[in-house]
Every structure is written in C-alpha cells, then in structure tokens.
Backbone bond lengths (Angstrom), bond angles and torsions (degrees), N, CA, C in turn:
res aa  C-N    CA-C-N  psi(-1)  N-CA   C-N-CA  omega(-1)  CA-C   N-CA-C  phi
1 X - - - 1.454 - - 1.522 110.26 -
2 X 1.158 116.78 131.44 1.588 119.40 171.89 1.864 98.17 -108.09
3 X 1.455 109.12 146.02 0.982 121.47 171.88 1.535 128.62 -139.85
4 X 1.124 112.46 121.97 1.434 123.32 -179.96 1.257 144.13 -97.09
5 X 1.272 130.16 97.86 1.395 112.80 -169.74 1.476 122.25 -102.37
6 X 1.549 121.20 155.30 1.379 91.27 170.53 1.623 88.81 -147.66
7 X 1.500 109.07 147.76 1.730 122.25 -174.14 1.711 102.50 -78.58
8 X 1.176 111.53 118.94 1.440 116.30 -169.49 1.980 103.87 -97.30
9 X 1.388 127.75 132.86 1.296 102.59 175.27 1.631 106.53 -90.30
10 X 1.129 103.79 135.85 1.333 109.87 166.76 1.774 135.15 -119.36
11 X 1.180 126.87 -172.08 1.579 114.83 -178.20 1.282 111.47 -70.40
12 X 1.356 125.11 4.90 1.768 103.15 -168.35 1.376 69.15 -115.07
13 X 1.427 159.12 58.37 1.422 153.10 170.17 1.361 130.79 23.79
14 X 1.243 100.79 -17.50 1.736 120.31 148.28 1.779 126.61 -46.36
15 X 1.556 116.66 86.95 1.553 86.42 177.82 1.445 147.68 -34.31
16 X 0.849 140.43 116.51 1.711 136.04 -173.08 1.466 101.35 -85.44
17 X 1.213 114.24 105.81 2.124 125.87 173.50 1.435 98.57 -58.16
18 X 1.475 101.09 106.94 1.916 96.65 147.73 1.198 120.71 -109.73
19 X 1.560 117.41 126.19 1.533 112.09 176.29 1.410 101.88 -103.60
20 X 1.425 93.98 155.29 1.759 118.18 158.07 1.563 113.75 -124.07
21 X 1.336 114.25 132.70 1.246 135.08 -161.83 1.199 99.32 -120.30
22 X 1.253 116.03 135.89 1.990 125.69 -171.11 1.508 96.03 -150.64
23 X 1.285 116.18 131.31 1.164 144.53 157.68 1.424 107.36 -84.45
24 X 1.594 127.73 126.52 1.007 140.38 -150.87 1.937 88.76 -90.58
25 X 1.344 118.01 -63.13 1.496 116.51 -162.33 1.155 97.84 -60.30
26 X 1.564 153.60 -69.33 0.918 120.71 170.74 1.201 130.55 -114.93
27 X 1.311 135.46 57.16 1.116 140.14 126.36 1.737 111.66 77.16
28 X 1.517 103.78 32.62 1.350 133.94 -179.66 1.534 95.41 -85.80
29 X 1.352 126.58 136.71 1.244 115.45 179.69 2.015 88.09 -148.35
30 X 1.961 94.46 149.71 1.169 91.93 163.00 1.486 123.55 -146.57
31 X 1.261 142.11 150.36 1.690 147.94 -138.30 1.388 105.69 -111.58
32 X 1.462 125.24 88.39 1.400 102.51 -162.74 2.223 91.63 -99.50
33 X 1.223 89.59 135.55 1.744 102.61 172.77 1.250 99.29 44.85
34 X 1.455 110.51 87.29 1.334 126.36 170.03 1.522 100.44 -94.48
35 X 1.427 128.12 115.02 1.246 131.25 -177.65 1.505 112.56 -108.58
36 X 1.373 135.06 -0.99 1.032 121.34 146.18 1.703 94.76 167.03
37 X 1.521 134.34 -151.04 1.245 137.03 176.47 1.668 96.24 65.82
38 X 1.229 144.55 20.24 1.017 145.67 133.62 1.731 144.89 41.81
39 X 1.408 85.72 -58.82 1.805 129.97 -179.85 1.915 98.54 -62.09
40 X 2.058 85.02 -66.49 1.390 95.15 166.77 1.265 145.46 -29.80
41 X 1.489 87.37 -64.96 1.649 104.26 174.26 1.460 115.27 -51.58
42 X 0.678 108.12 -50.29 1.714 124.33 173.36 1.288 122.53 -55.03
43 X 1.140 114.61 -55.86 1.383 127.84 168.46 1.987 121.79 -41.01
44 X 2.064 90.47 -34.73 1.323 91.82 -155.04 1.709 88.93 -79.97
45 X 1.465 107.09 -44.43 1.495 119.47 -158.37 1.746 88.56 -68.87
46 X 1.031 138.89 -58.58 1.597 126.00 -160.58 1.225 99.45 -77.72
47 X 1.499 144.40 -26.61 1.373 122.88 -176.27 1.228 119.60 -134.27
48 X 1.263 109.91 -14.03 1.656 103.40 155.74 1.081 143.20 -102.13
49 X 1.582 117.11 12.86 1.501 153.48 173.05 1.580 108.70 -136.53
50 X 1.084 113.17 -17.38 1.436 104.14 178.90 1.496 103.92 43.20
51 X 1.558 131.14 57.13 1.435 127.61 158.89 1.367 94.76 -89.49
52 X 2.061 80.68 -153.31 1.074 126.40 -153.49 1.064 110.96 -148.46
53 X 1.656 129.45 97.11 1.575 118.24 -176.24 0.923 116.14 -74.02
54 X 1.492 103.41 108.24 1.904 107.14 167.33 1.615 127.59 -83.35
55 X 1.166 112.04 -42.34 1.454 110.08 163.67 1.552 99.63 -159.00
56 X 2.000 95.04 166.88 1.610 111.03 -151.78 1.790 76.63 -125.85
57 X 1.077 107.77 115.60 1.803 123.63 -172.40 1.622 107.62 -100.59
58 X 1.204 135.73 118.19 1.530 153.48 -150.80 1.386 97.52 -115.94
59 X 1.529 125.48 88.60 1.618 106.55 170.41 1.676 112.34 -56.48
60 X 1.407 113.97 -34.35 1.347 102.51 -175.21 1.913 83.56 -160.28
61 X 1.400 92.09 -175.92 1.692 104.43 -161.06 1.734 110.88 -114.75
62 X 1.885 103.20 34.51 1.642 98.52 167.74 1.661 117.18 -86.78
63 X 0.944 99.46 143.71 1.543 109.81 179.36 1.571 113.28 -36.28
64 X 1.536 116.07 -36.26 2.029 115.65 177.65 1.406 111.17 -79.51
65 X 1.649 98.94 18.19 1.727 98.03 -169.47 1.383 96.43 -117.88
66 X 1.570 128.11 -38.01 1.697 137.71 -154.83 1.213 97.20 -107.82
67 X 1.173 144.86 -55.27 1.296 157.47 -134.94 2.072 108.39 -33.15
68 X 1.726 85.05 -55.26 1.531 85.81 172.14 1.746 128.02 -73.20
69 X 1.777 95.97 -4.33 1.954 89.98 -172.58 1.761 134.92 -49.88
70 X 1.866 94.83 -40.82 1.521 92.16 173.61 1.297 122.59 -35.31
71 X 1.654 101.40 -66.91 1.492 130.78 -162.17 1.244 84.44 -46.24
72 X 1.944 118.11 -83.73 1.013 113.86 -169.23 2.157 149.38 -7.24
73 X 1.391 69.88 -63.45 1.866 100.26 160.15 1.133 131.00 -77.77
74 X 1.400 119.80 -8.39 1.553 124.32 173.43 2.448 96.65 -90.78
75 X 1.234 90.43 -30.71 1.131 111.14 -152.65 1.973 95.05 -71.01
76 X 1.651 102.22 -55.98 1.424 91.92 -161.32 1.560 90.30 -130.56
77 X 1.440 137.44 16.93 1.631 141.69 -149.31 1.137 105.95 34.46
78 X 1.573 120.90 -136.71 1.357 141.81 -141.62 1.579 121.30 57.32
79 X 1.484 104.95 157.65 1.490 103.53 -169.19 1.598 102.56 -87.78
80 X 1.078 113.92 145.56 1.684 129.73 156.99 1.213 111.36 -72.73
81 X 1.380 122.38 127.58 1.158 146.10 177.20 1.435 116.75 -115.10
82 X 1.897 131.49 126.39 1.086 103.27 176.30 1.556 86.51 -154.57
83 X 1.617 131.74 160.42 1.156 122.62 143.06 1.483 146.97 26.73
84 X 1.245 150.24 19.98 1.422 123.56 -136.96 1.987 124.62 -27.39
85 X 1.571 99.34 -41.82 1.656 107.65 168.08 1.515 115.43 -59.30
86 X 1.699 132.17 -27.15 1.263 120.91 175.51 1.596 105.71 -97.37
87 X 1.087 136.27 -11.81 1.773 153.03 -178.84 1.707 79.92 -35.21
88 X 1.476 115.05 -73.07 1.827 112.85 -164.73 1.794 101.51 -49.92
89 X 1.139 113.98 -25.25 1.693 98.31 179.47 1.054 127.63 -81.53
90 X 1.285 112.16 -15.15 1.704 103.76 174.87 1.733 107.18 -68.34
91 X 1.345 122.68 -36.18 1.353 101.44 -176.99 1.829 116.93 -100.80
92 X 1.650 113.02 33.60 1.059 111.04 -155.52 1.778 90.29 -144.45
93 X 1.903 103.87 102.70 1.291 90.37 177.19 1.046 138.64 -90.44
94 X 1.095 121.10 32.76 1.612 135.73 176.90 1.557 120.82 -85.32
95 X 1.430 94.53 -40.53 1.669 118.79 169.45 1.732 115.48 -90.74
96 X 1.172 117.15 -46.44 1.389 108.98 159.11 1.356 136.36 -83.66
97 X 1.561 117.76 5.29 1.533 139.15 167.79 0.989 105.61 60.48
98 X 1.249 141.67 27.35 0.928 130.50 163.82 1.718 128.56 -69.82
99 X 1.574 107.76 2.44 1.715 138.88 165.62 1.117 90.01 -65.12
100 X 1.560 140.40 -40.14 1.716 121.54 -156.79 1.476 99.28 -111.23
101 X 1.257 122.65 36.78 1.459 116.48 146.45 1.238 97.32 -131.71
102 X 1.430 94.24 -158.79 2.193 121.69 168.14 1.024 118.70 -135.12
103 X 1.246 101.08 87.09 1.682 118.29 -177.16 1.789 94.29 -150.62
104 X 1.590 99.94 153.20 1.557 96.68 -175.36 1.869 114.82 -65.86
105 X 1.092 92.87 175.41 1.343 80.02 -170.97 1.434 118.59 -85.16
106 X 1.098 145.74 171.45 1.453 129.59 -135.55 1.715 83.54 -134.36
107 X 1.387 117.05 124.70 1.573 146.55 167.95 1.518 108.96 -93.48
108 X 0.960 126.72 95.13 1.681 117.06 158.86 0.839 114.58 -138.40
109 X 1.236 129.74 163.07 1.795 140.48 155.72 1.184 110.90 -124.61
110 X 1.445 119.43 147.82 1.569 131.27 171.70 1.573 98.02 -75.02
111 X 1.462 106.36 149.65 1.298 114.67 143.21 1.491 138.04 -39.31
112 X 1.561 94.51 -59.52 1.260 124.65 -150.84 1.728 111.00 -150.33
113 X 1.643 107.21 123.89 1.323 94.58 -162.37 1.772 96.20 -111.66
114 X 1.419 92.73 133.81 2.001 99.09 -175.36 1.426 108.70 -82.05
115 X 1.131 120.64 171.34 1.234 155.67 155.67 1.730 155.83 -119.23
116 X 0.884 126.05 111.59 1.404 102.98 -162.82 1.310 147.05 -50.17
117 X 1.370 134.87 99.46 1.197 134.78 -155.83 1.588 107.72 126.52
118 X 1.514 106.37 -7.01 1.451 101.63 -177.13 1.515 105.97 -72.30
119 X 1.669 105.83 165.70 1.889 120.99 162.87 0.804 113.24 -107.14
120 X 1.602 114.37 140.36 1.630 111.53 163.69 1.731 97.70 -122.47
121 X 1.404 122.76 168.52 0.882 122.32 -175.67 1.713 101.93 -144.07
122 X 1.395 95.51 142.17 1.784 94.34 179.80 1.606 84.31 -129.61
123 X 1.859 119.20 118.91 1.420 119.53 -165.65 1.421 120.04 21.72
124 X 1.663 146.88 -103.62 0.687 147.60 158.93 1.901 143.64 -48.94
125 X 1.251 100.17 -37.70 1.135 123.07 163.46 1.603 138.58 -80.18
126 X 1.304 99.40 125.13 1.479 117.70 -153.44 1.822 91.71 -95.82
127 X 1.267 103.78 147.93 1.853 101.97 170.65 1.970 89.81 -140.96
128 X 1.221 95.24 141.34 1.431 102.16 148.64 1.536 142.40 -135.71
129 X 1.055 104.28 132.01 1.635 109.60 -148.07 1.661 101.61 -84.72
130 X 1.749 107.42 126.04 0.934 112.57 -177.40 1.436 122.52 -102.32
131 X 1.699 123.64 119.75 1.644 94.73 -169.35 1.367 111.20 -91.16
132 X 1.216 107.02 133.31 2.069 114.39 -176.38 1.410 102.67 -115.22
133 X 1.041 132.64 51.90 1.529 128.01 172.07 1.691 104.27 -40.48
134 X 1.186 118.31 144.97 1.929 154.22 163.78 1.365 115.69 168.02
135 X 1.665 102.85 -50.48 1.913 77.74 -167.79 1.331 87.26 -78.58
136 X 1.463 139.36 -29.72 1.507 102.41 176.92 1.312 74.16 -146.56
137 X 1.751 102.12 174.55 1.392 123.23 179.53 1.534 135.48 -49.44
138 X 1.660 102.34 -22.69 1.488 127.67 -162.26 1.574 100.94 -129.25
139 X 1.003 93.79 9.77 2.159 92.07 -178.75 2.195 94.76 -65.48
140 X 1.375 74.29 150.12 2.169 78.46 -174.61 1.578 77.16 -140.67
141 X 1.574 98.83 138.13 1.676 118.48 128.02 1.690 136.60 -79.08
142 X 0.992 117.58 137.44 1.539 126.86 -175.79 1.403 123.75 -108.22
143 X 1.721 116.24 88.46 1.393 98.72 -166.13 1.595 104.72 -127.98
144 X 1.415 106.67 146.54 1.361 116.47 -175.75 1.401 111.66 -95.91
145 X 0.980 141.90 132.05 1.889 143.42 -175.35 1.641 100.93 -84.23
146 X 1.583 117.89 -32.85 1.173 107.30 -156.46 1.620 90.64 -83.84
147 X 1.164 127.70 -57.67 1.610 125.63 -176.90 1.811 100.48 -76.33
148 X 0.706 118.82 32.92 1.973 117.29 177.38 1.625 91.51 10.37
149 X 1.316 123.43 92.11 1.513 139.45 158.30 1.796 104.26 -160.23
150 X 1.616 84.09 139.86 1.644 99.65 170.19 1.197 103.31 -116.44
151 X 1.555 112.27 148.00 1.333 121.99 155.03 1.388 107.81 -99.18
152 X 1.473 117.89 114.47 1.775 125.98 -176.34 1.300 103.79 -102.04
153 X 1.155 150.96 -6.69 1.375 146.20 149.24 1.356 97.45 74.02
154 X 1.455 134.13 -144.26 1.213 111.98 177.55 1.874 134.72 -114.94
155 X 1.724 77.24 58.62 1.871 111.32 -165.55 1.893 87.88 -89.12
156 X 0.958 127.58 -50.74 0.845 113.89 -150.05 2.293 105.34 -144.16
157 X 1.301 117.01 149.03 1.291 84.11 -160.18 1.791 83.48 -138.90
158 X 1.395 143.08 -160.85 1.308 148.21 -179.20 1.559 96.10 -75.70
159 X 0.956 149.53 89.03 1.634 111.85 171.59 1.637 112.62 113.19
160 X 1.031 101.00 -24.79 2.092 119.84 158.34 1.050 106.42 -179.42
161 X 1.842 93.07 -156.41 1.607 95.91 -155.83 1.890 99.52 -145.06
162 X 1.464 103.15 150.96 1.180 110.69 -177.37 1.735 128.35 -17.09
163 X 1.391 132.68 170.99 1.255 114.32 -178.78 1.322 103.40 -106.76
164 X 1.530 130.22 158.28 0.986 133.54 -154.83 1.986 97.01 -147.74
165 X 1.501 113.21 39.61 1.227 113.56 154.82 1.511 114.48 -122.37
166 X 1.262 116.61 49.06 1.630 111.46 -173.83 2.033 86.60 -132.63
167 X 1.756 94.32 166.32 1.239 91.51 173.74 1.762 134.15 -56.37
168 X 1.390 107.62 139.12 1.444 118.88 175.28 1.839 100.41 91.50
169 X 1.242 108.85 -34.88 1.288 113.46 153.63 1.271 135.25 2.16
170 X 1.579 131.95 90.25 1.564 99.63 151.11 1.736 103.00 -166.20
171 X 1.423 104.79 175.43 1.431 133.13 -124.98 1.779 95.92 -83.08
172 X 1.774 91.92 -45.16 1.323 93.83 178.79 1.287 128.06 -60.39
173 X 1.544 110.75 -53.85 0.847 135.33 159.24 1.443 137.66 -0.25
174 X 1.835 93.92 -49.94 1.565 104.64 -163.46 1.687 101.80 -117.28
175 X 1.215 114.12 3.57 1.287 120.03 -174.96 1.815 86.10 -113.68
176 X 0.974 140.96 -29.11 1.583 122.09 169.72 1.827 104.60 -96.46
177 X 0.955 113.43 26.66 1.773 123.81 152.38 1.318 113.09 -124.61
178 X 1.447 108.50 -7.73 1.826 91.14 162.63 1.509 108.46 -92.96
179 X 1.487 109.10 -59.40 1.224 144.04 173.66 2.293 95.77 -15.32
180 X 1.478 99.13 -77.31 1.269 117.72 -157.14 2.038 112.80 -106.53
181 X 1.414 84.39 14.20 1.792 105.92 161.83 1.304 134.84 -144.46
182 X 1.369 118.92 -52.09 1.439 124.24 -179.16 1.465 109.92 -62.70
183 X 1.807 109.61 -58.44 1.257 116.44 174.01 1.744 114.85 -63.84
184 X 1.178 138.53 19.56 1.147 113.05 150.83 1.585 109.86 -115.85
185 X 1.021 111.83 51.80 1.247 123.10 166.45 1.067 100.48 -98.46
186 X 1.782 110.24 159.71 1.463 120.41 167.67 1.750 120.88 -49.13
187 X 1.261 106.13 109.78 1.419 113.99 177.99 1.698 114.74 -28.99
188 X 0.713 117.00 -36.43 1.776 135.03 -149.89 1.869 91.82 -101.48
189 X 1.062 114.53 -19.09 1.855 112.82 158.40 1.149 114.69 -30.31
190 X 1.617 115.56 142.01 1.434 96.89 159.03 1.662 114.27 -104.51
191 X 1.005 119.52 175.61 1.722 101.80 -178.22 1.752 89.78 -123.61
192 X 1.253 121.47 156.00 1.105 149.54 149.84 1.335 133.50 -111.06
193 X 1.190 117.92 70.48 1.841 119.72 167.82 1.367 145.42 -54.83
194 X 1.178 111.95 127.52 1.288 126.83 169.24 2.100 118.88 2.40
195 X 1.588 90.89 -41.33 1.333 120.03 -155.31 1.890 107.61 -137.22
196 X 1.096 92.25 155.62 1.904 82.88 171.43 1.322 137.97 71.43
197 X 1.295 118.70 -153.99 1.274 118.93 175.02 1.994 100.30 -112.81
198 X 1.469 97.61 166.30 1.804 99.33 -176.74 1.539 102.90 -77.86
199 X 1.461 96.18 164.02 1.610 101.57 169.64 1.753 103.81 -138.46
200 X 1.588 92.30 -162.49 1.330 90.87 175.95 1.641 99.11 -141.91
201 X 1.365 93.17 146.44 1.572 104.39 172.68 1.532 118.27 -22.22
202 X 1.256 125.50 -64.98 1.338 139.15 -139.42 2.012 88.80 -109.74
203 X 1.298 103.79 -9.37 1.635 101.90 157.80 1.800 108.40 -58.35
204 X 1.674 109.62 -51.07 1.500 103.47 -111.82 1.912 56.59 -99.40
205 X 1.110 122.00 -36.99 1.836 108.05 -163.84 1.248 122.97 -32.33
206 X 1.396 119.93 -55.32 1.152 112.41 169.53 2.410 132.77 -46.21
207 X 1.404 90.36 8.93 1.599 103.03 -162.84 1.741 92.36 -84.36
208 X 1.509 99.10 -15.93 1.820 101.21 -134.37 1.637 87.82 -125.50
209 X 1.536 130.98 9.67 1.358 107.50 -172.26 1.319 101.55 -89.57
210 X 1.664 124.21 -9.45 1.437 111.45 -170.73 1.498 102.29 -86.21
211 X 1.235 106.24 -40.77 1.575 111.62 175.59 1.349 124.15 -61.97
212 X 1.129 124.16 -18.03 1.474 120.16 177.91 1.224 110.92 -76.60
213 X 1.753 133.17 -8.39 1.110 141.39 142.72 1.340 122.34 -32.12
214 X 1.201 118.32 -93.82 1.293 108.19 142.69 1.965 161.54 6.20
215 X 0.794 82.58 -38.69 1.493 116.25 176.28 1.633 131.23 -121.44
C-alpha cells in the first residue's frame, strides 16, 4: 500500500488531512475526504501513481471534509461513499455547515450508502468501515488489518477527540465508539485523523481510562 497525505487549508483554519491510498498491483486507488486543492489530488493519483479512482470515502458529511468531491469526481470519477445517517448532510447546510461560511452551497449525492461492518477492497486490500457516531451521526472509521492503520476522520484525534457540540452531535455517543471500538483495536495501529498529526492506538488509551468510568 502506498499512502499519501496532504494537509488541505480549510475554513475552520485547521488543516483537513486527505489521504489517497493506492494499491500498487493494481493500481486501484482511493481519496478519503478530499476537502478541496483538487488540481492536487489529481495530479497525485493520474501522474504520480498512475491510478485509478475507485472510490472517494466521506468519514462524515462537514463541509472541511467534502468541499473538493464534485470537482473531484467530475475530474477522475469513482464512487462516493458515505454513511447512510450522514448521506442527508451532504445536501443539507445546516448539518454540513456549510451556512457558516461563503461558499456556494454544496449539492452532492453519494453513490453508495455504507454501513457498519461493510468491505471495501482496493485490489488486494481489505478496509472495514467502522461506524463511530458523536461528532455526527454518520461519522465512520476505516480500518485495514492488513496495513494496521485507521482512518478516524474526526472520531478520534492525537491527544482528543472530535467535537461533539454541532448538529447530530453528541458526547456520549463518541466516547462509547472510541471507548468500545477504536480502542479495541490492535494497540500497535496507527491512526490517521481527520485533523493533525497520526497517532497510535495504544498512544491515545491511556486519555480514556479515567473516562471510561464514567461511561
């Protein structure tokens, strides 16, 4: 697996991480939360991987996460993948906030609406999509067993975890999907967030033993 990331700037001034993931044998590649820079994306998958966009993977449906998908998909296809519970946010700006900037308002549809427990496969590589609803209802993790890496989108972050005062939002929610999913993953994972720099499973555990009291 080759993997690419690149820090996208977006309106909350926070970079938003989009990776693209390429399978070398066949040259299946996929764009998870392409938030905009576009050109890029494109650039990397048609000429510096010479793929093939197979699918454009949505941890969840905020506007610093989609922003680039149209383009994206006009640009190189592949199917959109998102949630079935976040599917209503991409065309709904109240839930994808896209009301609290100035930018047009954002039209999309998924392809294809996931579920938890589903597979995707890029040639060799297996992903399984984990659903962690808090910061929103439809937020998914993406984790591969064979390369031990998650994509936590913005479930889970180096040091905390997503915010859980925006719509669909909530607190419990995302602390009994870290609590009673992410963390029983293989410690030795690496995580990749939404936001930030990566971590690793067996980093962030110790964040969560007082809180699992709680909960």
């Amino acid at each position: 697996m080759i993997l690419k990331r690149l820090q996208i700037k977006t309106w909350i001034g926070d970079p938003t991480n989009c990776y693209i993931v390429f399978d070398e044998n066949t040259k299946e590649t996929m764009c998870i939360d392409p938030a905009g820079e576009v050109e890029e994306i494109e650039n990397i998958i048609k000429n510096v991987l010479n793929g093939k966009l197979k699918y454009i993977y949505l941890t969840h449906c905020h506007s610093d996460h989609i922003e680039g998908v149209t383009e994206l998909k006009q640009r190189c296809g592949g199917k959109i993948l998102i949630h079935r519970f976040d599917s209503e946010g991409l065309n709904n700006k109240y839930i994808n906030l896209s009301d609290l900037i100035d930018i047009p308002e954002i039209e999309l549809e998924a392809d294809s609406r996931i579920d938890d427990k589903d597979l995707l496969h890029l040639g060799e590589l297996e992903f399984q999509v984990i659903h962690t609803p808090g910061h929103t209802k439809g937020s998914t993790s993406l984790y591969c067993k064979k390369e031990e890496c998650l994509f936590s989108g913005d479930t889970m972050f180096a040091g905390t975890w997503g915010r859980t005062d925006l719509p669909t939002s909530s607190r419990e929610e995302i602390m009994d999907s870290i609590l009673n999913k992410l963390l029983l993953l293989p410690e030795e994972a690496i995580v990749y967030p939404g936001h930030g720099r990566p971590t690793k499973i067996e980093t962030e555990k110790h964040l969560y033993i007082d809180l699992k009291r709680e909960f």
